[in-house]
N, C-alpha and C positions, 0 to 999 in steps of 0.2 A: 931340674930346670931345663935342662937341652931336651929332653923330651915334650915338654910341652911347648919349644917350639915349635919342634918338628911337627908337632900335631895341629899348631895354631898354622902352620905354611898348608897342610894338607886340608886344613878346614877352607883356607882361603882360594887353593887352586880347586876343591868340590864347584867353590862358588862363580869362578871364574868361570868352568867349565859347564855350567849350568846355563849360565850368562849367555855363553858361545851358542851353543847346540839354541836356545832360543833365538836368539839370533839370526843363526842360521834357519830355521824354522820360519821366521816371518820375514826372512830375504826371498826364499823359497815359494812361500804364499803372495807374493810381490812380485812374481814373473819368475822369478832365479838371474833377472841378466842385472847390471848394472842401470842400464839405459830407463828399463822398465819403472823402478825403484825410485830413478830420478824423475820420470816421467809422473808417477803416481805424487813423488811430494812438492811438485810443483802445484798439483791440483789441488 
């Protein structure tokens, strides 16, 4: 039973971590600044 938490917490931070790196990926394709990003979803 404690094994398959531990594997259901590691499935969940894959997902997180996935999440992130996209993320960051379309912050990046957005300028990379804050400014920009704000700028773009005001438009």
């Amino acid at each position: 039973m404690g094994a398959a938490k531990v594997m259901e917490s590691f499935a969940k931070t894959g997902k997180i971590i996935e999440s992130t790196k996209s993320v960051i990926k379309s912050y990046n394709k957005l300028g990379g600044t804050v400014k920009s990003v704000v700028d773009k979803l005001k438009k």
